[in-house]
C-alpha positions in Angstrom: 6.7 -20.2 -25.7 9.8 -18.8 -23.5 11.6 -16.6 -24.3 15.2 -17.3 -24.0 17.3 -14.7 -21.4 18.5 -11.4 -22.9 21.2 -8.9 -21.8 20.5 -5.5 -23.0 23.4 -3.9 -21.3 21.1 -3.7 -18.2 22.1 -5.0 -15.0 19.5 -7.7 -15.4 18.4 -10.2 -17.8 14.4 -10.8 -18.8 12.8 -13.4 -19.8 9.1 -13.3 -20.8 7.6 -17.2 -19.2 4.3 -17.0 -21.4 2.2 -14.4 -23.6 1.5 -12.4 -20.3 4.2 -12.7 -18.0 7.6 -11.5 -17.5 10.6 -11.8 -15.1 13.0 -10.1 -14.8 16.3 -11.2 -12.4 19.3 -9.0 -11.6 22.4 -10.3 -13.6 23.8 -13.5 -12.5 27.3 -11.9 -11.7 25.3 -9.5 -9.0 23.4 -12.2 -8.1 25.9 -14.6 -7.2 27.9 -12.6 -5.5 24.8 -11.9 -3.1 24.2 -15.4 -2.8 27.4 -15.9 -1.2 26.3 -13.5 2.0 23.9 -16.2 2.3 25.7 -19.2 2.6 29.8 -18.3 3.7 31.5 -21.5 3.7 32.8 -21.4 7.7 34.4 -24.5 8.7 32.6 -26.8 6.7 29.0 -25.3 6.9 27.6 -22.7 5.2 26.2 -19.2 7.5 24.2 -16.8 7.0 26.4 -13.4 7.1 25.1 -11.1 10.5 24.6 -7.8 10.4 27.2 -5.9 12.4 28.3 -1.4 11.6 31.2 0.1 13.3 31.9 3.6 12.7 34.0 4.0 15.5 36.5 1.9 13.9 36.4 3.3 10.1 40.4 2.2 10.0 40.0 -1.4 10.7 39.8 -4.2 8.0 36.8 -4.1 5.9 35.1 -7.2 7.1 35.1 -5.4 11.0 33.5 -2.2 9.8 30.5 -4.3 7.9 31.9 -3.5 4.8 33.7 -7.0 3.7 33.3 -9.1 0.9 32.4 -12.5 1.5 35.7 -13.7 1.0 37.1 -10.8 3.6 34.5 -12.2 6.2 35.3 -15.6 5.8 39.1 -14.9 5.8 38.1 -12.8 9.6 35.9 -15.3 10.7 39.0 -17.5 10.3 41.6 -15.6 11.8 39.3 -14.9 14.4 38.6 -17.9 15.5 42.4 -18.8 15.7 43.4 -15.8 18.1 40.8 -16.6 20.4 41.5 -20.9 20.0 38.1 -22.0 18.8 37.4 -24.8 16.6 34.3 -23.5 14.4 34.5 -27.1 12.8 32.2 -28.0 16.6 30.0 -25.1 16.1 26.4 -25.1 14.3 25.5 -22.6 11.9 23.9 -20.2 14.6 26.6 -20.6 17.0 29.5 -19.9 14.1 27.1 -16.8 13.6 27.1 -15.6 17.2 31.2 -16.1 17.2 31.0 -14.2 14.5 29.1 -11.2 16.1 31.1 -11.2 19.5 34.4 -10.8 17.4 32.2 -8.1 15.1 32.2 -9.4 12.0 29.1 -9.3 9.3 27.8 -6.8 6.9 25.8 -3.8 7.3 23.0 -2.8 4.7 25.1 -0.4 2.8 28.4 -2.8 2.6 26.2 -5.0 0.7 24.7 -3.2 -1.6 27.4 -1.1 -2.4 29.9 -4.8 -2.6 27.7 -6.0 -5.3 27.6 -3.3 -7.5 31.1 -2.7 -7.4 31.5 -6.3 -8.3 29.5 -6.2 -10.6 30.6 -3.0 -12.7 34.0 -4.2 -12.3 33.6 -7.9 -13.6 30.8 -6.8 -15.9 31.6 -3.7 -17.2 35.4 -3.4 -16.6 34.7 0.2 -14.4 34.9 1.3 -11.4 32.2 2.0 -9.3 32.9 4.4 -6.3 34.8 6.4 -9.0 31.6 7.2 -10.8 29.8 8.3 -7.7 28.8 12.0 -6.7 29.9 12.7 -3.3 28.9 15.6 -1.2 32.4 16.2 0.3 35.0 17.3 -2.1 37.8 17.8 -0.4 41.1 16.1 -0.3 41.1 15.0 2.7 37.5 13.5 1.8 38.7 12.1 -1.6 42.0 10.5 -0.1 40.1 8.5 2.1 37.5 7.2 -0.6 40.7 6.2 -2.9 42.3 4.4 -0.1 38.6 3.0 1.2 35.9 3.3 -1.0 33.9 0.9 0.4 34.0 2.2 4.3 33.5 6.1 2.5 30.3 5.4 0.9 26.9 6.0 3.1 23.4 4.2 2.2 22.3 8.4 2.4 24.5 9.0 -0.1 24.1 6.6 -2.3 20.4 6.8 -2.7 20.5 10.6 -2.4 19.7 13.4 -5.6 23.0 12.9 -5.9 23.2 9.3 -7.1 19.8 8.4 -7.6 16.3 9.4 -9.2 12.8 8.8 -8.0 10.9 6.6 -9.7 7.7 4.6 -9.6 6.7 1.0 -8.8 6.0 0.3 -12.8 9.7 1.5 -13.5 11.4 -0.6 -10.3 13.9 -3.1 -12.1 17.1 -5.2 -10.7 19.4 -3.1 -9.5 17.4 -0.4 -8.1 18.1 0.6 -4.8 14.9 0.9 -1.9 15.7 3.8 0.6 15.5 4.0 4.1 15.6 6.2 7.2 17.0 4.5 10.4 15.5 6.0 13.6 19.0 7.0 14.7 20.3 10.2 13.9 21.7 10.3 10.1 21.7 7.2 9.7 19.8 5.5 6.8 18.6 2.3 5.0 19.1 0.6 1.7 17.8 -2.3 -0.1 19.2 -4.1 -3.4 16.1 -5.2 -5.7 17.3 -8.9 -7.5 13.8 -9.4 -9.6 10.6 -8.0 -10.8 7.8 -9.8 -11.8 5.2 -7.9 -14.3 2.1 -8.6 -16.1 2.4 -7.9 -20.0 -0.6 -5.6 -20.8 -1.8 -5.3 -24.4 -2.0 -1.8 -25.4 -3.4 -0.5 -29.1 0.7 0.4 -30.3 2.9 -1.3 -27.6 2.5 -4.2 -24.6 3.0 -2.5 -21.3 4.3 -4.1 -18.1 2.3 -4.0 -14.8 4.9 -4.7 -11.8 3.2 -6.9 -9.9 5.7 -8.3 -7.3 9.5 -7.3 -6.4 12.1 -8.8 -5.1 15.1 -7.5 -2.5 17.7 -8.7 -0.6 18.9 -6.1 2.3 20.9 -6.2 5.3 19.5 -5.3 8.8 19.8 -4.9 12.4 16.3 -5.9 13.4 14.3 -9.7 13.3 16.1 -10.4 16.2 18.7 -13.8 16.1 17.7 -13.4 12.6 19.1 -10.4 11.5 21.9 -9.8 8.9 21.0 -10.7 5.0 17.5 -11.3 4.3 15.2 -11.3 1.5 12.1 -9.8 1.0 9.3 -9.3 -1.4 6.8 -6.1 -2.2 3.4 -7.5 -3.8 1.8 -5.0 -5.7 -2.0 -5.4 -5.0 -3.3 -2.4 -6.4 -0.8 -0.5 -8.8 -3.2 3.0 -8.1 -1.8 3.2 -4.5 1.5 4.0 -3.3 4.3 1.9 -2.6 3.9 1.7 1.7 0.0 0.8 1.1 1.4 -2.5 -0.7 2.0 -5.9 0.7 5.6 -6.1 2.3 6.6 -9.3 3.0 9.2 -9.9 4.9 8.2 -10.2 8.8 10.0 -11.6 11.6 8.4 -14.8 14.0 7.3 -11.8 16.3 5.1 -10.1 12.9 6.8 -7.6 12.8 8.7 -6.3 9.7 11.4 -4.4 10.9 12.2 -2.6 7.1 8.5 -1.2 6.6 7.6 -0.2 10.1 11.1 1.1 11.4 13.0 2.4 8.0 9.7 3.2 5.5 6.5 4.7 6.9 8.4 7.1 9.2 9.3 8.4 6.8 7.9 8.5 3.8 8.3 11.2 2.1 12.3 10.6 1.7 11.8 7.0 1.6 10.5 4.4 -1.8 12.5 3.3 -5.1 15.2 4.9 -6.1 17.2 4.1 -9.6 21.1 4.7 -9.8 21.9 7.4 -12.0 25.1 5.1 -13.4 21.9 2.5 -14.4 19.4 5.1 -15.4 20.7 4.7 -19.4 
């Protein structure tokens, strides 16, 4: 029999399906809050949020930087679409999404991921996020312009980094983990928000382990072409023994090509795979 949803002050609930199976899905106030990149409610339809960065522009409103809420970007889109007197209401969802990118509005990988945990530790857990971080530069210029803008002060790099994050393996990767990245372009970098793990419940002589056997991730990109902005992927584990790039990555574009694993992972390797937050390590 099921067993019924528990929160063990984790950012995810678990839920064992039958005597040798268990799921385990990032917490429904994270995960809602990520569902709502996927489906902004624009004029009566509901888009898929584009990927758009602008570090030229670190002063401008949240939702032109990449670093809006949903709310923000749909509040943009809006105003947006008024200055420059087009009726959304006649475009489709592609179209509202190609408006949106002209005007440079979306989300870039780090804005998301970095949104819904500060959503979540602040509905969830009545704390504040970006205050908990580590940052690299202390000084009060630095630390004035996180206080005023937390969200545009706060790099993928950094937030995956020794600083913020641990190694771990694929048997320990849970919701809420972070995947890191390595973007081809100088400093920049990649990150990935894990939503749900599946595992295998192996019997052992004192205590069942769990074998990961397939996870989950939602991420932001600038690759997959007219596709690219929030996406979901998934990492099956074939053979637990190898390492995490020899596993199956699924999450290709119409061309085969999967933009996260061949441009932002085997690079790079070596500073690239699972990280956990140290905020979620306890």
């Amino acid at each position: 029999m099921a067993k019924a949803y528990s929160d063990h002050n984790h950012i995810y609930l678990s839920k064992q399906i039958d005597e040798n199976t268990v799921v385990h899905t990032i917490h429904p106030i994270a995960g809602n809050f990520l569902q709502q990149y996927f489906e902004l409610p624009i004029a009566g339809k509901r888009v898929i949020t584009p990927y758009y960065i602008n570090v030229k522009k670190r002063k401008d409103l949240n939702a032109l930087v990449g670093k809006g809420t949903p709310e923000e970007i749909v509040l943009e889109a809006k105003v947006w679409a008024q200055a420059k007197k087009q009726n959304l209401r006649r475009y489709s969802p592609s179209e509202t999404r190609q408006f949106m990118e002209q005007v440079g509005i979306g989300i870039d990988c780090g804005g998301l991921v970095a949104n819904t945990l500060a959503h979540y530790f602040q509905v969830q857990r009545r704390a504040g996020f970006y205050r908990q971080l580590k940052y690299s530069n202390m000084s009060w210029r630095a630390r004035i312009a996180r206080w005023l803008r937390p969200a545009t002060n706060l790099s993928a790099d950094e937030l995956t980094s020794g600083l913020n994050a641990i190694v771990i393996d694929l048997n320990q990767v849970r919701p809420g983990d972070l995947i890191r990245g390595v973007g081809k372009q100088r400093n920049s970098f990649h990150v990935a928000l894990v939503t749900e793990v599946v595992a295998q419940i192996v019997a052992g002589t004192e205590t069942a382990k769990e074998t990961v056997v397939k996870i989950s991730y939602v991420h932001s990109h600038r690759g997959y072409g007219a596709d690219h902005g929030v996406r979901r992927g998934e990492v099956v584990i074939s053979d637990g023994s190898k390492p995490w790039w020899e596993q199956q990555w699924l999450d290709n574009h119409s061309d085969g090509k999967n933009y996260l694993l061949e441009n932002d992972l085997l690079p790079f390797k070596a500073d690239c795979g699972f990280r956990r937050l140290l905020l979620l390590k306890n």
